[in-house]
C-alpha positions in Angstrom: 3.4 31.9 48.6 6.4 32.9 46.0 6.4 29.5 44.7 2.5 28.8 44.5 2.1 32.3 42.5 5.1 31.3 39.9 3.3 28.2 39.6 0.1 29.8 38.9 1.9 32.5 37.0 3.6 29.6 34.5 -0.2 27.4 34.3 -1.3 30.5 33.4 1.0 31.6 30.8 1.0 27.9 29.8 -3.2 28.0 29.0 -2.4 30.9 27.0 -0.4 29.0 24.2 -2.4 27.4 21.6 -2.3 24.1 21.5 0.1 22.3 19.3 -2.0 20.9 16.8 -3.6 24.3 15.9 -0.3 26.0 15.8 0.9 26.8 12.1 3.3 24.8 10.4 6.5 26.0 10.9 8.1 26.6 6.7 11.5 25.4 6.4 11.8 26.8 2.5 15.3 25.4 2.2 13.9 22.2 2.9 10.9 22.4 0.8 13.5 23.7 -2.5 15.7 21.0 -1.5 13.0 17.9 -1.4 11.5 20.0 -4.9 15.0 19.4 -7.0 15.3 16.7 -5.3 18.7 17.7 -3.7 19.3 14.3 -1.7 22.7 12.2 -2.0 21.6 8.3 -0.9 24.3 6.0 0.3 24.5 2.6 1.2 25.5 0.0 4.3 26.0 -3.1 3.2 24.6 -6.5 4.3 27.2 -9.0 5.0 26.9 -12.8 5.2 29.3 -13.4 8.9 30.7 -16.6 8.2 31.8 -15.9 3.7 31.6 -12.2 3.7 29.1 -12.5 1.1 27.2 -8.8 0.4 23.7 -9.5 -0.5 22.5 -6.5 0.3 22.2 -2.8 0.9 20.1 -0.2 3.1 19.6 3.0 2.0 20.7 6.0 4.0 19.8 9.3 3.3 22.4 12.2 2.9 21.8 15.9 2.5 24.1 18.9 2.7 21.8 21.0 4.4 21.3 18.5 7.6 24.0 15.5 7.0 23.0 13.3 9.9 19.5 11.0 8.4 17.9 11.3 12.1 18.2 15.2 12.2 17.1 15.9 8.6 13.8 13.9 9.3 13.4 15.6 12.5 13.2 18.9 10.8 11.4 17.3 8.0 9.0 16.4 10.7 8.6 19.5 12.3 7.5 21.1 8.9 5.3 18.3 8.0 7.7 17.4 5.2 8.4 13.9 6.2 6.6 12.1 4.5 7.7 13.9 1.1 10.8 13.1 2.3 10.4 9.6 2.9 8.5 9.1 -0.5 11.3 10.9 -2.4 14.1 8.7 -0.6 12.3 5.8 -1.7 11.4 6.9 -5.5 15.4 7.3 -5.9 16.8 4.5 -4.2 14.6 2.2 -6.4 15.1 4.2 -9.4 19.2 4.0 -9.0 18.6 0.1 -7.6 17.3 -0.7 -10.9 20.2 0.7 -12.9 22.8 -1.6 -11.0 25.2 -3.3 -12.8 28.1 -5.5 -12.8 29.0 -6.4 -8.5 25.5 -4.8 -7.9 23.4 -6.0 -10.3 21.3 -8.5 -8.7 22.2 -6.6 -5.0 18.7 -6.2 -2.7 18.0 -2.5 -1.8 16.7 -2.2 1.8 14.6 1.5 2.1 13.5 2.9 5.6 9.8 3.7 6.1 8.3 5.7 8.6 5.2 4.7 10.5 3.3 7.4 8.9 4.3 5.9 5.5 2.9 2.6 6.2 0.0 3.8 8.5 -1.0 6.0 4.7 -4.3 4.6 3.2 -3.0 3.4 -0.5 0.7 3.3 0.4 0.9 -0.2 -0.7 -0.5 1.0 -4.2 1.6 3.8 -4.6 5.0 1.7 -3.8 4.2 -0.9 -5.9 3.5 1.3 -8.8 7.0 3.0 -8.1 8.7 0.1 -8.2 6.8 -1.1 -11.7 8.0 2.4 -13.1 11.3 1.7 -11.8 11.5 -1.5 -13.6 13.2 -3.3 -10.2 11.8 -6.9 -9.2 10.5 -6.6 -6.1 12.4 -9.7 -4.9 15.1 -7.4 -4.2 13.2 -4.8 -2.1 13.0 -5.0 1.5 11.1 -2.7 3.8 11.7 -1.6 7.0 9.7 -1.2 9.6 11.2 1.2 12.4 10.6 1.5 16.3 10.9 4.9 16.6 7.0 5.3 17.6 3.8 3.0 17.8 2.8 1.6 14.7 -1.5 2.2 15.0 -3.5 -0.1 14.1 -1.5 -3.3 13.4 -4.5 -5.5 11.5 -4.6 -2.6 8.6 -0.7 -2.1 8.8 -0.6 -6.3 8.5 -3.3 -5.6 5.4 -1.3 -3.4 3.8 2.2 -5.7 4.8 0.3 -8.7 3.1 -0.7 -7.6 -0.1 3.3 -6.1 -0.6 4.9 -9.3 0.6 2.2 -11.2 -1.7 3.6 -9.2 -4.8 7.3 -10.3 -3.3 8.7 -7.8 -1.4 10.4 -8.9 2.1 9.6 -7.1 5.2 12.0 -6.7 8.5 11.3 -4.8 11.7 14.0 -2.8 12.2 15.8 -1.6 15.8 14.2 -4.5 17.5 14.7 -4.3 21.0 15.2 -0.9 22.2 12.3 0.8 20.6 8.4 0.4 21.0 7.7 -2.6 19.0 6.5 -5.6 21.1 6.4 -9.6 20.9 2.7 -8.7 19.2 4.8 -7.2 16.1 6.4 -10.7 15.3 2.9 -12.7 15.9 0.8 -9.8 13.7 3.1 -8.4 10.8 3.9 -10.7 8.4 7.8 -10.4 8.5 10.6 -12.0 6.7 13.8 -10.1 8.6 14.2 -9.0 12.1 17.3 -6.3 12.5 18.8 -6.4 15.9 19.5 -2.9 17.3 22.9 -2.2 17.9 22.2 -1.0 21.5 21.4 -4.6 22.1 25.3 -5.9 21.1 27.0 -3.0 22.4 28.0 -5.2 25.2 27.7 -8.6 24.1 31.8 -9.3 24.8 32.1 -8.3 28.3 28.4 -8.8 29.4 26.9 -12.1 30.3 23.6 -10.6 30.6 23.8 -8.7 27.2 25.0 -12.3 25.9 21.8 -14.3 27.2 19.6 -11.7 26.2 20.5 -11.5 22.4 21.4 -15.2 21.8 17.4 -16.2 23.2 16.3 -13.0 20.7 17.8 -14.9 17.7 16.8 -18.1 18.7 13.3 -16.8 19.2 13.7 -14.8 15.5 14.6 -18.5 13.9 12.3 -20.3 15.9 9.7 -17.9 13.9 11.4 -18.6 10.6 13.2 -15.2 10.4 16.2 -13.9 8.9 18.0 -12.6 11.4 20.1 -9.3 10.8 22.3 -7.7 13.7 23.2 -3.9 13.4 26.5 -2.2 14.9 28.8 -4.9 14.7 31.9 -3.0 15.4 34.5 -6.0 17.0 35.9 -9.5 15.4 34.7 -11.0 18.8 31.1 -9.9 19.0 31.0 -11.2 15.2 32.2 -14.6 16.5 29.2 -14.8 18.9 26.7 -13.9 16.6 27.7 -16.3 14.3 28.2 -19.2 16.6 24.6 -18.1 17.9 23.3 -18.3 14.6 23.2 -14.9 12.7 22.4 -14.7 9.0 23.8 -11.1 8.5 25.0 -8.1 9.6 25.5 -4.5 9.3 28.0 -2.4 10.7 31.8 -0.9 10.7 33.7 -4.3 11.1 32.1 -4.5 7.5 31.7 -1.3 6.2 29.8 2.3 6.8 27.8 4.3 4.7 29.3 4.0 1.1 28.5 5.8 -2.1 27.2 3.7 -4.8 30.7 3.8 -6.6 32.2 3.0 -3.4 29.8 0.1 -2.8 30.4 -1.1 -6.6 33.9 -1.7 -5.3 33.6 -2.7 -2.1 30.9 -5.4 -2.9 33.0 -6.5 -6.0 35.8 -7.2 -3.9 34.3 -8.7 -0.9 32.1 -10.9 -3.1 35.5 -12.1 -5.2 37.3 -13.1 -1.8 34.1 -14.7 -0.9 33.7 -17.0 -4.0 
């Protein structure tokens, strides 16, 4: 009887909340002032070719002093309906500083992160298009990407949208394939240029077998599709090895280098691109 009346007791007390939807926004001012001034540091990973060491590429990673870790600062973002502020701001100053590059980085492609809200936005293909016009980078050296972390929607009006970007010459990857929600219907539907293996998928890829069957048939399926194929979290001189003998066109990760500011990528790129030649 004790435990059927707590149950009741918590049902009830449950039925009493409002439910989330028509709960207010929680305001995270901070957050607001610092999106406002536009208070964000964005670094870079580079994009490394396995087999020269070539850089031909960077993604860009959010950094902010009130919430340094990217996934934690969105997910406060998120909870005060800032996100896509957020996102839109990233992407406005990673273009903007893209387009300044010189010397090593000049002619360097700048990879920016959407979230499905961005891409599921009526008119977000307008909006980036224009941002990249007033930034005065060719969109030849943008590439999107497309995350996991939750179900796209409706796929033919994301493709749509996709389309008319990668008709004006942007490239497209799906990012964290293979550990998030994204199924074989993403690589039939979007029109994609890059897939990014998740790092999950690797993690093991020396001492599994397993682990080794399972991502050597995903990049054979990714070229089989015509697909640049880009492996995250490459951390180990041997699980490079594989990837390369496997087929790999690029990778990200600490065997290469981390996050780097943009003077730290100027040198990091020039040198690696110079022992490359």
């Amino acid at each position: 009887m004790i435990i059927w009346d707590s149950i009741f007791d918590w049902g009830r007390r449950s039925s009493d909340q409002p439910p989330a939807a028509s709960r207010p926004v929680e305001r995270d001012r901070r957050l607001e002032s610092v999106i406002a001034q536009e208070q964000i540091e964005v670094q870079y990973q580079p994009m490394i070719e396995p087999g020269s060491g070539f850089i031909v590429g960077a993604e860009a990673l959010v950094r902010a002093r009130i919430e340094p870790d990217a996934e934690q600062l969105f997910a406060r973002a998120a909870k005060a309906r800032l996100d896509e502020r957020l996102s839109r701001l990233v992407q406005r100053i990673a273009l903007r500083r893209a387009a300044a590059w010189e010397g090593p980085l000049k002619h360097l492609s700048v990879s920016l992160n959407l979230l499905p809200s961005d891409i599921r936005a009526e008119g977000y293909e307008d909006w980036l298009l224009e941002e990249i016009d007033v930034a005065g980078i060719a969109p030849s050296r943008v590439i999107l990407e497309i995350t996991e972390s939750e179900p796209l929607g409706e796929l033919d009006a994301i493709a749509d949208r996709l389309t008319i970007l990668r008709a004006a010459g942007i490239r497209i990857a799906l990012d964290d394939f293979g550990t998030g929600y994204a199924s074989l219907a993403y690589l039939t539907r979007l029109p994609l240029d890059i897939l990014k293996i998740d790092r999950d998928l690797i993690a093991n890829i020396a001492s599994g077998e397993r682990d080794r069957c399972v991502v050597s048939s995903v990049i054979d399926l990714a070229r089989g599709l015509r697909l640049t194929v880009l492996v995250e979290g490459v951390e180990s001189t041997p699980q490079l090895a594989m990837l390369s003998q496997w087929g790999c066109d690029l990778y990200q990760g600490f065997l290469g280098a981390g996050a780097l500011t943009e003077d730290e990528l100027a040198r990091f790129v020039g040198a690696a691109n110079v022992e490359a030649a």
